[in-house]
C-alpha positions as a Markdown table, in Angstrom:
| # | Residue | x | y | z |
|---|---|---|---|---|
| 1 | Unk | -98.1 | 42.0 | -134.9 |
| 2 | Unk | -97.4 | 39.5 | -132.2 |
| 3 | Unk | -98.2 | 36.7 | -134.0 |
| 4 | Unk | -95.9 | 37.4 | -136.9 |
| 5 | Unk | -93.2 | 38.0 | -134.5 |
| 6 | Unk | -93.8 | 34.3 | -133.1 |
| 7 | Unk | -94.1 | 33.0 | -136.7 |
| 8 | Unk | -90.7 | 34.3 | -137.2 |
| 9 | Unk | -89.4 | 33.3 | -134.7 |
| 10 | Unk | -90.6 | 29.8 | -135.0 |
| 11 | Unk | -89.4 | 29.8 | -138.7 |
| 12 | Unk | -85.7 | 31.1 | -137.1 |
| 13 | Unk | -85.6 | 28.5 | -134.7 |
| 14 | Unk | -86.7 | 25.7 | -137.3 |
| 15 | Unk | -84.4 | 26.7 | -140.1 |
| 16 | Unk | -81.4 | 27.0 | -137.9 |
| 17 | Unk | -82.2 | 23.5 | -136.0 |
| 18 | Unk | -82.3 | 21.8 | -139.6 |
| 19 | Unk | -79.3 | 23.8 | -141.0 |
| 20 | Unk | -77.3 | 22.7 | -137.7 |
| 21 | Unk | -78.4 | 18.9 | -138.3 |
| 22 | Unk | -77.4 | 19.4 | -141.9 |
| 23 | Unk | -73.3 | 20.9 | -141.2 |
| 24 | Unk | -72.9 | 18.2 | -138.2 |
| 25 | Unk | -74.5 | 15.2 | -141.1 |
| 26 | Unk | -71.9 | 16.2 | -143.6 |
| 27 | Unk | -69.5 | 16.8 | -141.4 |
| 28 | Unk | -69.7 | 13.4 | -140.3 |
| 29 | Unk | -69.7 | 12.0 | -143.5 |
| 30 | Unk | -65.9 | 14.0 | -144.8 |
| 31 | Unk | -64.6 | 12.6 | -141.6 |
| 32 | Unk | -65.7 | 9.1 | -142.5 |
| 33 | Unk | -64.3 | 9.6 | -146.3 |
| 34 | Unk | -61.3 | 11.0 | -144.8 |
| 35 | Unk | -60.6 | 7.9 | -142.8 |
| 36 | Unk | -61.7 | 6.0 | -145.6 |
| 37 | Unk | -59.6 | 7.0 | -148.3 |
| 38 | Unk | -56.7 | 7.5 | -145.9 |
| 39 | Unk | -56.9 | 3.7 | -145.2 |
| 40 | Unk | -57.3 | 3.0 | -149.2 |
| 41 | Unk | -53.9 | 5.1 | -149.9 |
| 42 | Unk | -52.2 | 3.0 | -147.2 |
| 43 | Unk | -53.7 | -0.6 | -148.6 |
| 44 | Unk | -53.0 | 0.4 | -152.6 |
């Protein structure tokens, strides 16, 4: 029993360190289209 209970845990901690990197990647990326297309409308 105390091995499944590290195995989930290690799954938890894995999973929520990838879908951390994954919301702070794509929020980087609609901040950088943001600014991008804000600088577009302004050159059009």
């Amino acid at each position: 029993m105390k091995y499944y209970d590290e195995y989930q845990k290690l799954l938890r901690y894995k999973y929520g360190y990838h879908s951390f990197l994954i919301i702070i990647v794509l929020s980087v990326i609609n901040f950088n289209l943001t600014l991008f297309m804000e600088s577009v409308k302004y050159l059009v």
